[in-house]
Structure formats: C-alpha cells, structure tokens
N, C-alpha and C positions, 0 to 999 in steps of 0.2 A: 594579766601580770601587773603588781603593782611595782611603782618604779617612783621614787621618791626625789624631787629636785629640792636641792638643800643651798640655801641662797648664797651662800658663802661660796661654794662653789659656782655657780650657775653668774656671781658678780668678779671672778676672780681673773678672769678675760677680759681686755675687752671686747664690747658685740660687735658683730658682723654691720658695716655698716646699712644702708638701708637699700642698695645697688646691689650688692654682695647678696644680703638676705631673700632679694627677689630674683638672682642667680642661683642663687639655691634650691629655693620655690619650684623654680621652672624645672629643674635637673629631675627635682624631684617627682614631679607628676611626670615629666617624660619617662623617664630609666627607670621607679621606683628608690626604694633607700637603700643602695647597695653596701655600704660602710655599717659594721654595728655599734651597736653603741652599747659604751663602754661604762661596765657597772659593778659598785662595790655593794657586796649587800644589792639589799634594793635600791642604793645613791644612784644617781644617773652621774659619771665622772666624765663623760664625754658626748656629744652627740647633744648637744641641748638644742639646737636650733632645728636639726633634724626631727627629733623628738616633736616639739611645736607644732612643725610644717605635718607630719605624721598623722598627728593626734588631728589636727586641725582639719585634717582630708580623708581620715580613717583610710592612709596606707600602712602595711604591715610595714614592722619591721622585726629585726633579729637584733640581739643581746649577745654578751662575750661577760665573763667576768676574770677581773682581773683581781688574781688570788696572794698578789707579791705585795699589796698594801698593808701596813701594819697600822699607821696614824695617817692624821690628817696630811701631815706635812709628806708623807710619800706620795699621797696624790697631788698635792701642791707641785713639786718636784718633777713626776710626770707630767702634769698639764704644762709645766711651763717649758720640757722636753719636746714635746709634741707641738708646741706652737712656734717654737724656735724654728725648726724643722720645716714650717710653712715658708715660701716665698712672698705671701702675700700681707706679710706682718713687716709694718716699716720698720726702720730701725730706731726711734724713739720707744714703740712701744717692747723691741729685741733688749733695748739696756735698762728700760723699767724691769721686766721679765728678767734678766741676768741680775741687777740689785734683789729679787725677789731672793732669785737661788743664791745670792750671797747671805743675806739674813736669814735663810732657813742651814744652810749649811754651817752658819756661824756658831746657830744655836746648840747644833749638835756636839760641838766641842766641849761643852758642857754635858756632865753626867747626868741622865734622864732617866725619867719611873720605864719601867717596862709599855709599851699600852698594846692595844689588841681589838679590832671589835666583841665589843659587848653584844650584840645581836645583831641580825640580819637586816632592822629595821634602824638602829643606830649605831654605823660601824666605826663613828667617830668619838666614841665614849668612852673611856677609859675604861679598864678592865684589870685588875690584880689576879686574873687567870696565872699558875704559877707556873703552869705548862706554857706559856707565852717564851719568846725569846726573842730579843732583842735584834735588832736590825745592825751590821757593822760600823761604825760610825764613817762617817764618811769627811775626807778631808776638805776642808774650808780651799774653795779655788784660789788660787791667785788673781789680781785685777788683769794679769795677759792672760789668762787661761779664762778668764767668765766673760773677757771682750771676745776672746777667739769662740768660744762657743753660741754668742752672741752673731758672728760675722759681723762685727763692727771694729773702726779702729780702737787702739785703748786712747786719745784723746777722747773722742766721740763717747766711748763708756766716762768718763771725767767727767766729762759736759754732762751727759745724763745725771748724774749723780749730782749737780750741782743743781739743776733745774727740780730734780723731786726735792732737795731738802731745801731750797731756797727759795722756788718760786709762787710767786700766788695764783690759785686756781686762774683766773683768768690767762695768766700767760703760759701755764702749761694744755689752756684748751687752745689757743692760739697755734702754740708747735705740734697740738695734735691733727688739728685741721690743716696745717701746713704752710700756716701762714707766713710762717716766718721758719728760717733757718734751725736747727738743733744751738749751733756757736752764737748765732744773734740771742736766743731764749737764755743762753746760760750768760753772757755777759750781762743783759737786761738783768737777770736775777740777782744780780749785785748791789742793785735800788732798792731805796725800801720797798716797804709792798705797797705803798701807796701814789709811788710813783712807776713802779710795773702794772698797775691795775691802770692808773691814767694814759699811759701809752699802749696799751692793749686797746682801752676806749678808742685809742685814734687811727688802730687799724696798723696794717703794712709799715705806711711813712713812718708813722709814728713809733713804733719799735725801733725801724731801723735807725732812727735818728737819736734816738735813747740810747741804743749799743754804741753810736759813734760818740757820744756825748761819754759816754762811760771808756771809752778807749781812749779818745783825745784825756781823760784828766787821769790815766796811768799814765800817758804820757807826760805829762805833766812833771809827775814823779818822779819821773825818771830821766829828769832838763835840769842843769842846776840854775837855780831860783835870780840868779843877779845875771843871767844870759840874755841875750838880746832875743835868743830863741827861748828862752824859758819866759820873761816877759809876755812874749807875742803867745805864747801856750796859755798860760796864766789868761790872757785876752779872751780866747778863745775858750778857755774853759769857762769864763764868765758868762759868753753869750750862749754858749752852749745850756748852760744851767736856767739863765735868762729865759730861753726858749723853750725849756721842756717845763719849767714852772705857769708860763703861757699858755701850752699844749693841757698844762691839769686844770686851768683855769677854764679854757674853751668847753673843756670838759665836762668840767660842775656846771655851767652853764646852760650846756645844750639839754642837760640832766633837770635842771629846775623849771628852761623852758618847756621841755616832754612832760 
C-alpha cells in the first residue's frame, strides 16, 4: 500500500510529546494497531505516529478512507475536530486549535472556486471537474461558540488570541511547557518582544515579575496622577521598569559570558 505523508499535514498538530510517544510504542507492540488510520487518497490524515511506530516494527495495520473531504481546509477542520475531542490536549494548545477553526471558517464567508481531488496521489490540488460541488458553507462561530467548543473559558480564548498575535517565540514555548500561566504569557505579551524574550531568558521569576511590572503600570493608569497614591504607583512603576531593564541586562551578559 502506498500511503503518502504530506508535511503540512503531519506539522499541523502538535507532536506527541516524547512520554506520550513511547506510551504509544508500548500499546503498540503489546495490543497491535487497533485504531486505523485515516486516509484521503493515499494522504495519511490521521494516524502518523502510529503509522511510524508501524512501519518501524513491520506491525500491520488497517486503513479507512474518509470520502466527505472536498479541500484541504476540510481535513484541517476535521483534524482539529478530532483533537479537541482528546483529553489529553491542554488548553493552550484547545484555543490555538479554536483560532485555527476561526480563520478557516472565516475564510469560507467568502465566495470560493469549486475544488475536488485531482487524483488519488494529489487530493489537495485543485480540480475544475464540473461535476464537483461545492461544500455548504459553513457559519463563522462566535468567540462563545469556538471557547465552548474549545472547553475553555471565553476569557482564556482572549488570552490565547493575544499571546498567538503578540507574543515572541520564546514566550509562547514557555506557556507551552508550562512554565508559566496562559494570563501571565498574555499580560507578558504586552512588551516589546525584546523585553518578553529577556524575561523568558530568566525563567519562571522572571516572567512573573514582568506581568506584575506590566499590571502595576495599568494600574498606574488608572490613579489620578497628582494622588498621593498615584505618586507612590508612579514609584513603583519606576523600580519596576528599573528591574526588568536589570533583568535584560543580566541577560546579555550571561549570553556574552556563554
């Protein structure tokens, strides 16, 4: 059988971590591959890890093909149906996965070519078959409707959404390890990036002292300026800044001494 892994798919998850993967390993020389896996055309659209472990140990396995795909973005859709579904998917990566289905459901609101697999071996290439038809379009969720589908709050979807479009790599690998809070990553994310990359460098403390640093000068904001309590904010927002400027300093340095 040939079964084609097409990388856009196969990177459109994220992977199993390295714990996970060698609980899977195990299940699978014990029990065999009892789940099939799931194929458009010859795409593999589900089962990759399986698939690996499989090939890797010449255990058989079984195939299903899933005939209700029209384009890419319907297997986009479904994968991220399927992984919602999981228990085992935190909730960072549940309102990544819910932004996902909001940008592909967006797109549909817009009038679109027909598409169709072109062949067996490329089912994600467009096709002006005339006998193709079109898929219903499908309504753009609400942000209550794609948190609940999420099982997250809609604050918590908010947060998300603020960390994918605001944060720098570094402090979104930080809240994927779990370093830090979802609400500490998305308040961080309000710094430049060059001060969310400097407090990522310093770990735990260090973020958290950034998000308090960024909450103490809303608060600020929100003191009127001639108060004896906006004064003493105003202080504090000083050493606060003072310190995180410190914190990026320590930083370049440990960096030139490495």
């Amino acid at each position: 059988m040939n079964i084609t892994v097409n990388d856009d798919l196969l990177a459109y998850i994220d992977p199993l971590t390295p714990d996970e993967h060698a609980a899977l390993e195990r299940s699978i020389l014990a029990e065999g591959c009892r789940d099939a896996l799931v194929l458009w055309g010859d795409v593999l659209v589900d089962g990759h890890n399986r698939y690996g472990i499989c090939s890797a140990h010449n255990i058989p396995f079984n195939t299903v093909q899933n005939t209700a795909f029209q384009t890419l973005d319907d297997v986009h859709l479904w994968m991220i149906d399927q992984h919602l579904g999981r228990r085992s998917v935190s909730d960072f990566q549940r309102g990544v996965l819910a932004l996902r289905k909001k940008d592909i459901l967006a797109g549909r609101e817009q009038p679109a070519k027909t598409e169709a697999p072109a062949s067996a071996t490329a089912p994600w290439e467009e096709s002006a078959t005339p006998a193709a038809v079109a898929p219903a379009a499908e309504p753009v969720l609400t942000r209550e409707a794609l948190a609940k589908s999420a099982r997250i709050s809609n604050s918590t979807f908010t947060q998300i959404e603020k960390i994918q479009k605001s944060a720098a790599p570094e402090l979104v690998a930080a809240v994927k390890a779990g370093t830090i809070s979802i609400s500490t990553a998305a308040t961080v994310a309000t710094l430049p990036a060059e001060a969310q990359m400097a407090a990522a460098a310093g770990g735990k403390k260090e973020l958290q002292q950034a998000a308090r640093q960024v909450r103490a000068a809303k608060a600020v904001e929100r003191t009127e300026p001639d108060s004896p309590e906006g004064i003493i904010a105003r202080l504090k927002q000083t050493v606060a800044e003072l310190t995180a400027e410190n914190a990026a300093l320590r930083a370049q340095l440990a960096e030139l001494m490495a």
